[in-house]
C-alpha distance (Angstrom), angle and dihedral (degrees) to the residues before:
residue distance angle dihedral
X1 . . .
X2 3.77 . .
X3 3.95 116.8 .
X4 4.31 85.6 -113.6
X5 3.95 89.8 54.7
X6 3.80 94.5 58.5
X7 3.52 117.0 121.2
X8 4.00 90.5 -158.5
X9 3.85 107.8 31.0
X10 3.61 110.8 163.8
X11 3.87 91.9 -9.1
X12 4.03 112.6 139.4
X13 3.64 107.1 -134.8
X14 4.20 131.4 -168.5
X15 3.82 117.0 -164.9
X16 3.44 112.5 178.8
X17 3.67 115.2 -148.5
X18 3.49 92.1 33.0
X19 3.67 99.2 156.3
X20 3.82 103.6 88.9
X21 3.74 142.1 -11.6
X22 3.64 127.0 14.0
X23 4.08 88.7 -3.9
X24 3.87 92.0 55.7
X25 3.56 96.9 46.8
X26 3.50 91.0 48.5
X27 3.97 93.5 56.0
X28 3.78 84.6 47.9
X29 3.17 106.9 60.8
X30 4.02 95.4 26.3
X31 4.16 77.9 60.4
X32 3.88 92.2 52.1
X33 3.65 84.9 52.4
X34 3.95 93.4 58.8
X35 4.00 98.0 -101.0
X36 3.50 113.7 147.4
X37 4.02 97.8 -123.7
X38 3.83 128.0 -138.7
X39 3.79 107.5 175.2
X40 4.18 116.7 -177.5
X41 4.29 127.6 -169.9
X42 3.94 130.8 146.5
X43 3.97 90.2 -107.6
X44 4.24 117.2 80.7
X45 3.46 93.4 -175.4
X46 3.80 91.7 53.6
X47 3.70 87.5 40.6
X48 3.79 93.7 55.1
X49 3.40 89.7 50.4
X50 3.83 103.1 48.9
X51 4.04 84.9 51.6
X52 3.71 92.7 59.1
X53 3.65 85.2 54.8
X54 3.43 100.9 45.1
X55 4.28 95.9 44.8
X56 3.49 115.4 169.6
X57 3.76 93.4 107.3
X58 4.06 93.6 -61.7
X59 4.08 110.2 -179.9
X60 3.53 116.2 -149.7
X61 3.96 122.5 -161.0
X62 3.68 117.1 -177.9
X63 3.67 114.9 -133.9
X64 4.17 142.1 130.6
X65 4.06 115.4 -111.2
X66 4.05 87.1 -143.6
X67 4.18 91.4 61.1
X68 3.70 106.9 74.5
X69 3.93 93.6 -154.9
X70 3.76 92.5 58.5
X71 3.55 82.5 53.1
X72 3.79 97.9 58.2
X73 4.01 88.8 41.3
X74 3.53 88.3 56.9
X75 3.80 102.7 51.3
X76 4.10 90.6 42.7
X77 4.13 87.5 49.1
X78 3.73 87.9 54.7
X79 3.86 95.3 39.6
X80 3.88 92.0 50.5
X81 3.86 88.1 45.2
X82 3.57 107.5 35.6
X83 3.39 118.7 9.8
X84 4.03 134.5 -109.7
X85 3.81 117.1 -24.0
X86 3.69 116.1 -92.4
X87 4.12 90.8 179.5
X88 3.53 134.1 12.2
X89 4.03 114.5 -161.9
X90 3.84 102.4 -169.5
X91 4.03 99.8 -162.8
X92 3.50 105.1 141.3
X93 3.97 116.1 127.0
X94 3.65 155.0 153.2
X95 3.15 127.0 -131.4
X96 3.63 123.9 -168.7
X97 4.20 121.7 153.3
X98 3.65 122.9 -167.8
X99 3.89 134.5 142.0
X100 3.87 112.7 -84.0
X101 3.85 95.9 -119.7
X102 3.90 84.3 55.1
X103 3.94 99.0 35.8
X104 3.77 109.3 114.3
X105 4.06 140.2 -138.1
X106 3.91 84.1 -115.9
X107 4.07 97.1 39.4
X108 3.67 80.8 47.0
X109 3.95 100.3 52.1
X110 3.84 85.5 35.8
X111 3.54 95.8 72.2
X112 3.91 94.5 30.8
X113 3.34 98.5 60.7
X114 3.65 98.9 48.7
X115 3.45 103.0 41.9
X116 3.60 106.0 26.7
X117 3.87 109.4 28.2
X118 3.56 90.7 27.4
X119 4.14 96.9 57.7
X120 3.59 87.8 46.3
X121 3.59 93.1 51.3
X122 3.81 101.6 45.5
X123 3.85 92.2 48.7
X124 4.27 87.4 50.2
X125 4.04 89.7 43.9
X126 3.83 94.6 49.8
X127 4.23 97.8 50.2
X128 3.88 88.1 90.3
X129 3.70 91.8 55.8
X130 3.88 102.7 31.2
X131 3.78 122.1 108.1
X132 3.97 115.5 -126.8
X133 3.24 109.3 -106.3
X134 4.23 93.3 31.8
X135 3.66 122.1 145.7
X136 3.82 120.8 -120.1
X137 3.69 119.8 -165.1
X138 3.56 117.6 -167.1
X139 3.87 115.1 -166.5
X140 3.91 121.0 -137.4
X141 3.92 136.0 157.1
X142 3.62 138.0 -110.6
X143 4.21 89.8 -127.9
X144 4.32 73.0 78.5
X145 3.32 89.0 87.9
X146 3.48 106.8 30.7
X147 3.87 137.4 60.7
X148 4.11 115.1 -112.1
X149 3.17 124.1 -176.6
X150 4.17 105.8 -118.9
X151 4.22 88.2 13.6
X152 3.57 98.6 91.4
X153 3.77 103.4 107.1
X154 4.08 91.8 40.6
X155 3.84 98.3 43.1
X156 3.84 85.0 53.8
X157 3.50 96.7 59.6
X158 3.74 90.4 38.8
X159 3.56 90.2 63.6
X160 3.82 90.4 50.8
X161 3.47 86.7 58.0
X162 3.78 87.1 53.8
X163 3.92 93.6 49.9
X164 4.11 91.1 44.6
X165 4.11 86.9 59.4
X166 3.90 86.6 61.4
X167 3.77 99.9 43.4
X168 3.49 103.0 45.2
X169 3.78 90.9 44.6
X170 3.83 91.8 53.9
X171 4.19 83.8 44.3
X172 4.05 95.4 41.3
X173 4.42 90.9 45.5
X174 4.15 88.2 103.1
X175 3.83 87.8 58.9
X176 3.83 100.5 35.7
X177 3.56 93.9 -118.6
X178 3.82 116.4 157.6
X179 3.48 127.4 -155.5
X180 3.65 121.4 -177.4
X181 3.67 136.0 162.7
X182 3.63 135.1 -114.3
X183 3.70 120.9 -158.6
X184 3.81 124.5 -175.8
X185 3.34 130.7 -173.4
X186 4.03 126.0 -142.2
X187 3.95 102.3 -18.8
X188 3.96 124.7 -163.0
X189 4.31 92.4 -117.6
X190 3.49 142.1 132.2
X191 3.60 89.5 -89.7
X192 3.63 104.0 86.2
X193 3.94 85.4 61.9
X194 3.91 95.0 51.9
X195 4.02 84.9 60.8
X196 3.94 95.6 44.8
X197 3.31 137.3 77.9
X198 4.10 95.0 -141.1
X199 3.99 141.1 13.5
X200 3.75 80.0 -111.5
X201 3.95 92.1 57.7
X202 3.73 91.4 39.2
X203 4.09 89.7 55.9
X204 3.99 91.7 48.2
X205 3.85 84.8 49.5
X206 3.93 97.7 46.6
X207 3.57 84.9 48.5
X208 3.92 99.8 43.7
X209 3.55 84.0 60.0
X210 3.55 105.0 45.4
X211 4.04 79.3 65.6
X212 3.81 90.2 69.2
X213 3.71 90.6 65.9
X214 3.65 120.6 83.3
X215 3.88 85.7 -138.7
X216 3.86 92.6 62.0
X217 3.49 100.4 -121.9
X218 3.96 153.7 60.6
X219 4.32 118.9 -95.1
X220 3.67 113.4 -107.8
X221 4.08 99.3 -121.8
X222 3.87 87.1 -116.0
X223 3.36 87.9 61.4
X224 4.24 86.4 54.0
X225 3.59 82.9 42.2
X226 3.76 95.2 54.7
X227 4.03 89.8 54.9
X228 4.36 87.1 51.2
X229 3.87 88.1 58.7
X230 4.37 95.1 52.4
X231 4.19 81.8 49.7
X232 3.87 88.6 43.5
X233 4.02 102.2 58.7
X234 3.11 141.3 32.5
X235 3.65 102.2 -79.5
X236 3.75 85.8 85.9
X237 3.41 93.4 44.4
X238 4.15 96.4 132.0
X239 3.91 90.1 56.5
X240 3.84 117.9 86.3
X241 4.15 119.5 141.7
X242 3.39 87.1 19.1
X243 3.97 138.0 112.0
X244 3.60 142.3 -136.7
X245 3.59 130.0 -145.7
X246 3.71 126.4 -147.9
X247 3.87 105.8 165.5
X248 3.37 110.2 136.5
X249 4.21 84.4 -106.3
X250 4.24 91.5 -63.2
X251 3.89 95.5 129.5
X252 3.61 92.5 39.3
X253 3.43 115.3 37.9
């Protein structure tokens, strides 16, 4: 790709959760389009890693969504470094499934904190640093809008993430800050292997829920990825409050 044909030339962009998955194929490929890339996680090792994938310059800075302080060292690290924000890709999560007579106080503020309190808070901690006119992308789920069995506590807070998109659009107009909302369905990640017991398990699952989808099959997380880069330039540029679906057809059809 020539420098002239990138999307994100000399655009700072923050993915949180940019460790694995949807998160590090998002810094990827937001790298290969000339973004200056700050990925953050809780792990260093991971995060060492996923910058020698990325290249391009990536910064890491290890830090947890759900503590506010890591929060404000993250978006002074990548001021210092690289500048204002251009995007902000807020993909962090938890995701933790059990049956509601089983779920726990500590399952429960698990998953809260991360994806609920911890989207709101990384969106409110990066206004001092955030261009106007920079793209936020808030990442959801199609179980939002749907009832799964064992979901309850994680579709909840993905539909918060749903209803922030609109609020802090309608708040952020005056500085031409959009917010919109991503929401995948069942993704080829790590994740499935965090709620296994073996790769073998993990496989069944991916492929258990690939069945769910009308197209017969999970995304590939540069496909997800793909989708962050139309909300993250200007190509999208008459979207804000808004979300887009990339399901594979489950909500739909």
């Amino acid at each position: 790709m020539t420098e002239t044909a990138a999307k994100l030339r000399n655009k700072v962009a923050v993915i949180t959760g940019g460790s694995s998955g949807i998160g590090l194929a998002t810094a990827q490929l937001f790298a290969e389009q000339g973004a200056r890339v700050a990925i953050t996680g809780r792990n260093q090792a991971a995060l060492d890693q996923a910058v020698a994938q990325i290249g391009h310059g990536a910064l890491a800075v290890a830090g947890d969504v759900a503590n506010v302080a890591d929060l404000d060292r993250l978006f002074a690290t990548v001021h210092q470094q690289l500048g204002a924000v251009d995007v902000l890709i807020v993909n962090a999560a938890s995701y933790v499934l059990a049956p509601l007579a089983d779920f726990t106080e500590s399952m429960f503020d698990r998953v809260s904190n991360v994806n609920f309190k911890g989207t709101f808070f990384t969106v409110q901690k990066a206004l001092p640093y955030l261009r106007d006119g920079a793209s936020v992308v808030l990442t959801s789920s199609t179980v939002a809008e749907k009832g799964v069995p064992n979901h309850a506590a994680y579709a909840a807070t993905k539909a918060a993430t749903r209803s922030l998109a609109r609020s802090f659009s309608a708040e952020l107009l005056p500085r031409r800050i959009r917010v919109n909302v991503l929401t995948p369905g069942p993704v080829d990640t790590p994740v499935f292997e965090s709620v296994t017991a073996s790769k073998e398990e993990a496989e069944a699952a991916k492929a258990g829920m690939g069945q769910f989808a009308p197209v017969k099959r999970v995304a590939t997380a540069r496909e997800i990825a793909q989708a962050s880069l139309y909300l993250a330039t200007d190509d999208s540029s008459f979207m804000l409050g808004s979300e887009l679906l990339i399901d594979g057809g489950i909500r739909t059809l």
